[in-house]
GUKOLMI-210852 format. One line per 3 residues: number of its first residue (from 1); their letters; for each residue x, y, z of C-alpha. Coordinates in pm, whole numbers, plus 50000, padded with zeros to 5 digits. Each point is the difference from the previous one (the first is absolute). Layout:
<rs>
NUM = a = X,Y,Z; ...
</rs>
This chain:
<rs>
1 = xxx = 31930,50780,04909; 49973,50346,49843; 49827,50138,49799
4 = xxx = 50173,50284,49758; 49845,50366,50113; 49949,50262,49698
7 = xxx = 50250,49910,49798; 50303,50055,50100; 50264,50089,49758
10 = xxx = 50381,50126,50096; 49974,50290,49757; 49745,50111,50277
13 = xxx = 50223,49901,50271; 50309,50231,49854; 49761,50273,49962
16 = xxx = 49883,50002,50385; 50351,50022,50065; 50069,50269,49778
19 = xxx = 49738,50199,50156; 50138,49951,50270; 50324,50205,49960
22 = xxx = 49858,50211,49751; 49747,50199,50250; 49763,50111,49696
25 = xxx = 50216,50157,49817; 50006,49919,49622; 50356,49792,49988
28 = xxx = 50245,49882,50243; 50274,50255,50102; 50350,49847,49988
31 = xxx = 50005,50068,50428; 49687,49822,49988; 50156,49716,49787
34 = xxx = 50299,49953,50236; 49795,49979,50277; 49775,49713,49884
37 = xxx = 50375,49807,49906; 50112,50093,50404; 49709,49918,50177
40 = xxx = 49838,49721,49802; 50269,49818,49798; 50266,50038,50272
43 = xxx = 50265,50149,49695; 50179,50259,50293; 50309,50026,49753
46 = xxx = 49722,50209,49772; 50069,50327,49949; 49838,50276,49793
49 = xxx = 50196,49921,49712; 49848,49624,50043; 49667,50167,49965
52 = xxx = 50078,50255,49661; 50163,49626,49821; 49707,49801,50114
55 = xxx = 49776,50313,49827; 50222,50042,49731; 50004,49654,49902
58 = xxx = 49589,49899,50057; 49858,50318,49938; 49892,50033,49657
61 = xxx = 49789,50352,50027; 50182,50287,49897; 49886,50271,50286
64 = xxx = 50030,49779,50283; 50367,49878,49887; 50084,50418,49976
67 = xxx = 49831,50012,50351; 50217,49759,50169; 49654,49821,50057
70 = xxx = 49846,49658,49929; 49649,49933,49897; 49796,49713,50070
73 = xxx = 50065,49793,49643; 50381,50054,50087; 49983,49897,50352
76 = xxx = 49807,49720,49864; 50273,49885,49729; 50282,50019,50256
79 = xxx = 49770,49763,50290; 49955,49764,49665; 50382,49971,49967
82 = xxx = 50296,49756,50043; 50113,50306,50264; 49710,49893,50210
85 = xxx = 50015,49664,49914; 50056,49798,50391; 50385,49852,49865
88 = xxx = 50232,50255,50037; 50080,50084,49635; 50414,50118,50127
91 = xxx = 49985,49599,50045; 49919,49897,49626; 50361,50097,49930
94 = xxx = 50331,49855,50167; 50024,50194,50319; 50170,49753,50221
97 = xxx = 50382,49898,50135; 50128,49786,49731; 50350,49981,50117
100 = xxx = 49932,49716,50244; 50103,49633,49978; 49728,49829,49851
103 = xxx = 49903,49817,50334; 49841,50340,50084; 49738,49995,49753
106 = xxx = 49720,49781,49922; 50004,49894,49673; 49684,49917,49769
109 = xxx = 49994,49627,49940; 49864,49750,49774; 49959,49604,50073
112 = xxx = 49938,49766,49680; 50023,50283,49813; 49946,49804,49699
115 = xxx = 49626,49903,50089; 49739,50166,49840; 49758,49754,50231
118 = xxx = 50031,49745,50224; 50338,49802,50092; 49835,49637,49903
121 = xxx = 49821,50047,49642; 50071,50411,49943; 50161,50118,49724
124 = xxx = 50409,50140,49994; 49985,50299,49722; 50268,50260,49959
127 = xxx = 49751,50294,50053; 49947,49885,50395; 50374,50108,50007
130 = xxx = 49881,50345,49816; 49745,50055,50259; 50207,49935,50255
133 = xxx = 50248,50250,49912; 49749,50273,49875; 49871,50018,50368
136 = xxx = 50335,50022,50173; 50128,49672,50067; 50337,49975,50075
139 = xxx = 50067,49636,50045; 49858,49739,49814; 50045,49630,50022
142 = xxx = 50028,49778,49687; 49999,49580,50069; 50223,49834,49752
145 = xxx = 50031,49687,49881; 50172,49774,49735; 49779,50071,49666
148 = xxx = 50073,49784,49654; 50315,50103,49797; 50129,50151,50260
151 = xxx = 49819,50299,50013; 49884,50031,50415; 49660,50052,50027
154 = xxx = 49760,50209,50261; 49728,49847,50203; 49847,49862,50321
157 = xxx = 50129,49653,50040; 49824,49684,50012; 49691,50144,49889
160 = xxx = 49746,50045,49711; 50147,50419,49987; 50134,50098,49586
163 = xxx = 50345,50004,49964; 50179,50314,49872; 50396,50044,49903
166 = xxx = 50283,50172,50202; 50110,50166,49737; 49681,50135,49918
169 = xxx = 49894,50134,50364; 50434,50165,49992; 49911,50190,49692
172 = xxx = 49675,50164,50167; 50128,50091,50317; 50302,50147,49766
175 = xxx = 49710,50196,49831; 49800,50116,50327; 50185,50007,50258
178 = xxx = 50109,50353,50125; 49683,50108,49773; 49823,50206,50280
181 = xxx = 50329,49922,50288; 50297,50088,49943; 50076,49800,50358
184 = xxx = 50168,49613,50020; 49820,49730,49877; 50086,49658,50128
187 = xxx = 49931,49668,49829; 49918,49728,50250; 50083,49674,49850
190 = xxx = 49841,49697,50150; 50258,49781,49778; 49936,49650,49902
193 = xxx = 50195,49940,49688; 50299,49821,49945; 50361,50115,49980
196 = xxx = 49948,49979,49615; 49703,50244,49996; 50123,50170,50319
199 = xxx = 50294,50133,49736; 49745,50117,49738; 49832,50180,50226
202 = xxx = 50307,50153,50118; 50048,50089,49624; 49694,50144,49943
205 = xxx = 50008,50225,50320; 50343,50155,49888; 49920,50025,49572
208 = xxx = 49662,50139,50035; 50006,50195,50337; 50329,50182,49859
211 = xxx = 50102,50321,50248; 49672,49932,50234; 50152,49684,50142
214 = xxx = 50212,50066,50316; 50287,49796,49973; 50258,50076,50256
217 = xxx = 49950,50168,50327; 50057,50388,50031; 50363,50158,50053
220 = xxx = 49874,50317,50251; 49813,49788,50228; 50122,49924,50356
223 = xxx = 50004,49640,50096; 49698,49868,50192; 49737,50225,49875
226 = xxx = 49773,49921,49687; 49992,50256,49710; 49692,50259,49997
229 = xxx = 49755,50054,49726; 50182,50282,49888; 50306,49804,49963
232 = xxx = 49806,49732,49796; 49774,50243,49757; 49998,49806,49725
235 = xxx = 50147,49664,50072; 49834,49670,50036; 50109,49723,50258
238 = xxx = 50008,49634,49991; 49845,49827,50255; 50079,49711,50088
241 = xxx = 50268,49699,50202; 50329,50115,49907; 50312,49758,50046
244 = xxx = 50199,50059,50312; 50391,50081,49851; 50241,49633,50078
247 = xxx = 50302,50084,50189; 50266,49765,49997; 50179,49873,50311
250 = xxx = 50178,49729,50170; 49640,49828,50113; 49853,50084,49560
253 = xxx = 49966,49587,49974; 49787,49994,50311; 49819,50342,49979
256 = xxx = 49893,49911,49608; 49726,49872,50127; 49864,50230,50221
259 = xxx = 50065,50241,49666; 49816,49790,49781; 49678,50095,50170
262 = xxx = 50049,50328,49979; 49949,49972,49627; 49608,49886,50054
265 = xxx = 49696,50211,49955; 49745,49894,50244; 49752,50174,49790
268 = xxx = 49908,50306,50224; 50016,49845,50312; 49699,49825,50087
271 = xxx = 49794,50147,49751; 50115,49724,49776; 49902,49756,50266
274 = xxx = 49675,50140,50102; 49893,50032,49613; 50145,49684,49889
277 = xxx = 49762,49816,50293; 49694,50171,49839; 50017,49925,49633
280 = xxx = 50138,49665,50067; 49668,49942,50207; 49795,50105,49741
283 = xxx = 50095,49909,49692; 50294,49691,50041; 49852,49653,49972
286 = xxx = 50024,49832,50333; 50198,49744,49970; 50155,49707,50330
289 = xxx = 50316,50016,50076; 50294,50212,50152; 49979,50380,49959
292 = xxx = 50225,50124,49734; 50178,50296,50073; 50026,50268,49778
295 = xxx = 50335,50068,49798; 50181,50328,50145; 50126,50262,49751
298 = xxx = 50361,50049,49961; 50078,50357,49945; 50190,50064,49645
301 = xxx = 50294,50250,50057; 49891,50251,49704; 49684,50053,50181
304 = xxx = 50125,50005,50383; 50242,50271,49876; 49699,50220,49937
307 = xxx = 49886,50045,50312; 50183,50278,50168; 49791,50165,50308
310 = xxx = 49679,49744,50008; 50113,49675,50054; 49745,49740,50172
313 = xxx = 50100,49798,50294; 49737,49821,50255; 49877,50127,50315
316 = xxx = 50068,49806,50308; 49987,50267,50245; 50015,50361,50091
319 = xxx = 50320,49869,50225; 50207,49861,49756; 49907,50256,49736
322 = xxx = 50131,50269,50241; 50307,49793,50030; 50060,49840,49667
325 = xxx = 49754,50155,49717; 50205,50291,49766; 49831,50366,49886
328 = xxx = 49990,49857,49654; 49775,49686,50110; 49689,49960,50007
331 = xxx = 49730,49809,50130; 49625,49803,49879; 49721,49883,50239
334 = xxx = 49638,49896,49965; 49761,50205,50166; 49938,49728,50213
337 = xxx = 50300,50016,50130; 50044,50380,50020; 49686,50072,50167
340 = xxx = 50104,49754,50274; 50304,50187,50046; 49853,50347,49956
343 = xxx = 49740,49879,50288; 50281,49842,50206; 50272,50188,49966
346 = xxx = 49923,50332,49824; 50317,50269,50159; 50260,49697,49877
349 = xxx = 49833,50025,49630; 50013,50325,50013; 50352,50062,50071
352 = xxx = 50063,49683,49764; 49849,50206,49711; 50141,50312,50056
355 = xxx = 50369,49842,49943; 49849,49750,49731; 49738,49977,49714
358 = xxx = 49725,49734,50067; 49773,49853,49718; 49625,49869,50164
361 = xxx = 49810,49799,49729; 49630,49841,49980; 49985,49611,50144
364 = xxx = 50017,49771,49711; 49669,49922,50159; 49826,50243,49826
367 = xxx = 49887,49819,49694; 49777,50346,49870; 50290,50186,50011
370 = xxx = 49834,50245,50315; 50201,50222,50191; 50084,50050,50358
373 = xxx = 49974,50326,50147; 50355,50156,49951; 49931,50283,50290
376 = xxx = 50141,49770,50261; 50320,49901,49807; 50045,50375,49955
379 = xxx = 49945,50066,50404; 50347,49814,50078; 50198,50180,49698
382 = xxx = 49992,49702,49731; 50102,50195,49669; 49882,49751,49751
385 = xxx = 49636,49904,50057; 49915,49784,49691; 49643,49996,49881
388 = xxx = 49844,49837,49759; 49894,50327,49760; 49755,49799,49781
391 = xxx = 49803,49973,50325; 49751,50265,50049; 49859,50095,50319
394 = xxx = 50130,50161,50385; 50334,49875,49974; 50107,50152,49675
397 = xxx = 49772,50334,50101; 50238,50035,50303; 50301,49954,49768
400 = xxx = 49918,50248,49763; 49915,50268,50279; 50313,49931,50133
403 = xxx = 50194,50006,49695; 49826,50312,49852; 50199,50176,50228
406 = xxx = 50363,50173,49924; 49905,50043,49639; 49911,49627,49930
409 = xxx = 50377,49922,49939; 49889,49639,50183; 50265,50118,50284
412 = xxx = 49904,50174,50331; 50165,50054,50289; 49955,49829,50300
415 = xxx = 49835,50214,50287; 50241,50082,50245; 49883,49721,50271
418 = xxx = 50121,49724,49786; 50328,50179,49900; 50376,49928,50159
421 = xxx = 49981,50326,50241; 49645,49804,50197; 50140,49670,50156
424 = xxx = 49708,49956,50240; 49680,50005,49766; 49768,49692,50002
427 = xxx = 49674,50020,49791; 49797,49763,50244; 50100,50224,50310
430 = xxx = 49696,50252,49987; 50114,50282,50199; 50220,50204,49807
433 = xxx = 49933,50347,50089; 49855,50122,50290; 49819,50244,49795
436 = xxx = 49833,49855,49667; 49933,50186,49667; 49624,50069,49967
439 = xxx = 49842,49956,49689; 49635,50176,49934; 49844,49936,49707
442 = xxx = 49668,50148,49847; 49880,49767,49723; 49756,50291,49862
445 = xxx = 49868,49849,49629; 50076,49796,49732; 49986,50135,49602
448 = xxx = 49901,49752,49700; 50059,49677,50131; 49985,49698,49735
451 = xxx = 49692,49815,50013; 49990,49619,50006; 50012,49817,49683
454 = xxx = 49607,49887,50060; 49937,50382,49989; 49784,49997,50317
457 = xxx = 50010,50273,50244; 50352,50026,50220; 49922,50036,50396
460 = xxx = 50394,50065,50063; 50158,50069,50321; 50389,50076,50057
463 = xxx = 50247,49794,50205; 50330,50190,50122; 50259,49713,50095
466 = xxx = 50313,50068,50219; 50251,49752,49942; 50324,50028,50194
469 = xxx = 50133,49852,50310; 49734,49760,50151; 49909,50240,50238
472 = xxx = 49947,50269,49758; 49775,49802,49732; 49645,50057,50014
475 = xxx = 49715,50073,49770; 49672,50190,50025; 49731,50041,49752
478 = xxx = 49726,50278,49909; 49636,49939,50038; 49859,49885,49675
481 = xxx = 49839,50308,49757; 49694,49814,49831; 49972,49988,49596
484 = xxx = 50263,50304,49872; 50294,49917,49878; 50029,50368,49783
487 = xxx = 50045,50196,50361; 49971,49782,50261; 50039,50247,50368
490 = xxx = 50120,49809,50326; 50166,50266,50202; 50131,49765,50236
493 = xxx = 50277,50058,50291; 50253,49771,50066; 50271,50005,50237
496 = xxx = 50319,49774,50029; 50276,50004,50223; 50331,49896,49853
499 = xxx = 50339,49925,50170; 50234,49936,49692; 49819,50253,49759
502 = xxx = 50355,49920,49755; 49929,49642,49976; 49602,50102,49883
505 = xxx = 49765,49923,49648; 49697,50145,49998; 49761,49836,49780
508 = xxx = 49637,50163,49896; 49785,49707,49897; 49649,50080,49832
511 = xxx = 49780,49698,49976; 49636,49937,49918; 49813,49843,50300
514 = xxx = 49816,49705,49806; 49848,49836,50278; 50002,50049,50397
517 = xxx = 50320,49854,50044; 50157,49957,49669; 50148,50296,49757
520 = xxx = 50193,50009,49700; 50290,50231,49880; 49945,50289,49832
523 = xxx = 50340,50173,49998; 50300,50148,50234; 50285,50156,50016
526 = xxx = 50343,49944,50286; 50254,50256,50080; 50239,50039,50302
529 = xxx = 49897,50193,50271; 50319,50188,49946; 49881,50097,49640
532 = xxx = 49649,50051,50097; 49941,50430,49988; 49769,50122,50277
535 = xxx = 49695,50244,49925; 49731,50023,49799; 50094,49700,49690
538 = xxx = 49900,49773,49732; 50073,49586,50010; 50066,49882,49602
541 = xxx = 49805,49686,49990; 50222,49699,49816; 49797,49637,49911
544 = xxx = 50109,49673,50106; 50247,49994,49768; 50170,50353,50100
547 = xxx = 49854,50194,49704; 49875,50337,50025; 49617,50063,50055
550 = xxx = 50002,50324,49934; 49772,50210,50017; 49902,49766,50326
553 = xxx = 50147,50150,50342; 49945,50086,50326; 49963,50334,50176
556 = xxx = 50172,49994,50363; 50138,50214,50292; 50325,49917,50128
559 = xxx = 50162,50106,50361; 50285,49849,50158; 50100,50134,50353
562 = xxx = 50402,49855,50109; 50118,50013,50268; 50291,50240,50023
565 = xxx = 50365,49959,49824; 50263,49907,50242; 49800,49807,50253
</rs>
């Protein structure tokens, strides 16, 4: 453990490094200035204009801005802002490809969107849908089931969760939904109701979604290929099982069959199954006698007819998808499931995803409503990772740095590894490139971090977390600074070799060491590596529940040394 020297504070930090450049002299030259963003912040697109904007727009004293020169308060102001700040602020806006089919992109994902707690006594409320939206989400799931007077009602199943209406959880996502995206959303329905209700639904989704709705398929596309976010802005998708069309022939008697079961909705795949086992465990009386099976849904026409490019069939195999599974189907699976065949058979799900979108959901096992770690879903290309967002904690940390990225439109393109032109990429396979990215970080000081609720002195310490490819994740932590949680100084080096930099979060974790193997959480923040800036920077501290702690941050130095293009 350490103990904090003089203290510390990052005001003095900026101002050794300003006297560094500045050789004496009174204020910073704008030569001087473009140095310092060359040599220590790695910007070698800078030019001497670069410098005379940086000092036009941070310098505030009148004869240093007429001498094309910075002084220390100015150099200080510009170190303090968003430019410095270690996310690349060109990345807060929409910078990427948006032109591709939407199989290219991961796409920010909800499960139980409805929850506002946990799936067995929680409660469903119309502002988790809110949330959801205001922090990107792009696909949310809604369970329905036949409600009184035939208005279909929202909630988990077979449990103790509140019930809320269709028509009610419609008419927000009408209100919210391209509020900060203007980017697809897609309703996944886990549908339960009958053909009755199935209609009213159907009703609802048309009357109150108006224009938004997508309700045919596009006339420019080519066949084969799914529509891109561009092509969608705007629109929202159903979905859901979607009738296959009857064709009549000579054998129509003895196909009708065979047809019939085409019109079922096995209830997103095994998720139905897998759920269905749990609640029925814990909260059906147990009664002798044969096992009843559950009553499949029969898919009303008004609603299969809404779903156009997302329709839900099961997933038997990477084999018979290749062979039998359309662009404009989808597929569901457990994480159970889909970590056994990420593990197993990772270059197969990759090349399945990057011709088809794959929804991974939470086991019906977990009663709390906890989330898996979505990283390794994201390592073989799935696009729709579904979390539960009520559920604070690493999971949804990782899904906000990822989804912070291209503007936080709650789309971002795949890296290109896990896109069509790569057909050889498996995640578990550790050697990638014979020459790795390293990463070398300085964690230098920390700046008003919160103190605990019991007021008592924070001994923090900072945890930087890789998470990418297995071979790639690893974590390292600080040495713990003693008592000062105002300006807390570590100046620790860490090093980290990295083979599939693209596929990175990095996550800054500050927590207070409480005991000499237990510590709490204090605050973080996640970003790609591909939107982390190198140099000297700042880390914005967020809480548990992804809120700003400002004025809290961290004060770091970032190099990254690639190996060269082309190799």
């Amino acid at each position: 453990m350490k103990r904090s020297k003089a203290p510390t504070t990052r005001r003095a930090e900026i101002q050794q490094l300003y006297q560094s450049y500045s050789a004496g002299m009174t204020s910073l030259p704008a030569s001087a200035l473009l140095k310092f963003l060359h040599k220590e912040q790695m910007e070698l697109t800078a030019d001497e204009d670069t410098a005379e904007s940086l000092i036009d727009r941070y310098e505030i004293e009148e004869t240093a801005r007429e001498n094309r020169s910075m002084t220390f308060e100015g150099f200080l102001r510009y170190m303090e802002s968003k430019v410095c700040c270690v996310f690349n602020q060109a990345h807060t806006s929409v910078y990427q490809d948006m032109d591709q089919p939407l199989t290219s992109y991961f796409i920010s994902s909800s499960h139980n969107t409805y929850l506002t707690g946990d799936q067995l006594i929680g409660k469903s409320h119309l502002d988790a849908y809110v949330w959801a939206l205001r922090k990107g989400c792009r696909c949310l799931e809604i369970d329905t089931w036949d409600g009184p007077d035939m208005e279909p009602i929202v909630y988990h199943g077979y449990t103790l969760t509140t019930k809320i209406l269709f028509k009610d959880v419609i008419t927000t996502v009408a209100q919210h939904a391209f509020e900060v995206s203007p980017y697809p959303v897609i309703l996944s329905l886990e549908n339960h109701c009958s053909q009755q209700q199935q209609e009213v639904m159907a009703q609802y989704l048309v009357s109150i979604l108006g224009d938004m709705l997508l309700t045919a398929p596009l006339d420019h596309l080519a066949g084969g290929e799914l529509p891109s976010p561009n092509d969608l802005k705007c629109k929202i998708l159903i979905k859901n099982k979607k009738k296959k069309p009857r064709i009549k022939t000579e054998q129509a008697t003895e196909e009708s069959a065979d047809e019939g079961e085409e019109d079922y909705d096995d209830l997103e795949d095994e998720e139905d199954d897998e759920d269905h086992q749990t609640k029925t465990k814990f909260w059906s009386p147990r009664k002798a006698g044969p096992k009843k099976e559950e009553k499949k849904v029969v898919i009303a026409e008004a609603l299969s007819d809404l779903v156009i490019y997302t329709r839900s069939v099961k997933f038997i195999g990477f084999s018979h998808s290749r062979d039998h599974q359309s662009h404009f189907e989808n597929t569901s699976m457990a994480e159970k499931k889909a970590r056994k065949l990420a593990s197993g058979s990772g270059l197969n799900f990759v090349q399945h995803n990057q011709r088809f979108l794959t929804r991974i959901y939470p086991a019906g096992s977990r009663m709390s409503s906890s989330n898996y770690n979505p990283q390794e879903f994201w390592n073989v290309g799935s696009q729709l990772v579904a979390l539960n967002f009520q559920s604070l904690g690493l999971p949804m940390d990782l899904n906000d740095g990822r989804f912070q990225d291209n503007g936080g439109c709650g789309y971002v393109l795949k890296p290109a590894v896990l896109l069509p032109s790569d057909r050889s990429f498996d995640p578990i396979c550790s050697r990638h490139r014979l020459k790795p990215t390293h990463l070398l970080l300085k964690v230098i000081s920390g700046s008003n971090l919160p103190v605990s609720r019991s007021n008592k002195g924070l001994d923090p310490f900072v945890r930087v977390e890789i998470h990418g490819i297995p071979s790639d994740s690893r974590k390292k932590n600080t040495q713990t600074v003693k008592n000062n949680s105002l300006s807390p100084h570590w100046d620790s080096d860490m090093n980290f070799i990295i083979s599939v930099p693209e596929l990175c979060l990095i996550r800054f974790c500050v927590r207070d060491q409480t005991g000499l193997l237990s510590s709490e959480f204090v605050g973080q923040y996640t970003l790609p590596f591909t939107s982390m800036m190198k140099g000297y920077r700042w880390v914005p501290l967020r809480s548990r529940d992804g809120c700003s702690l400002d004025p809290a941050s961290l004060f770091i130095f970032v190099c990254v040394v690639a190996p060269p293009a082309g190799r």
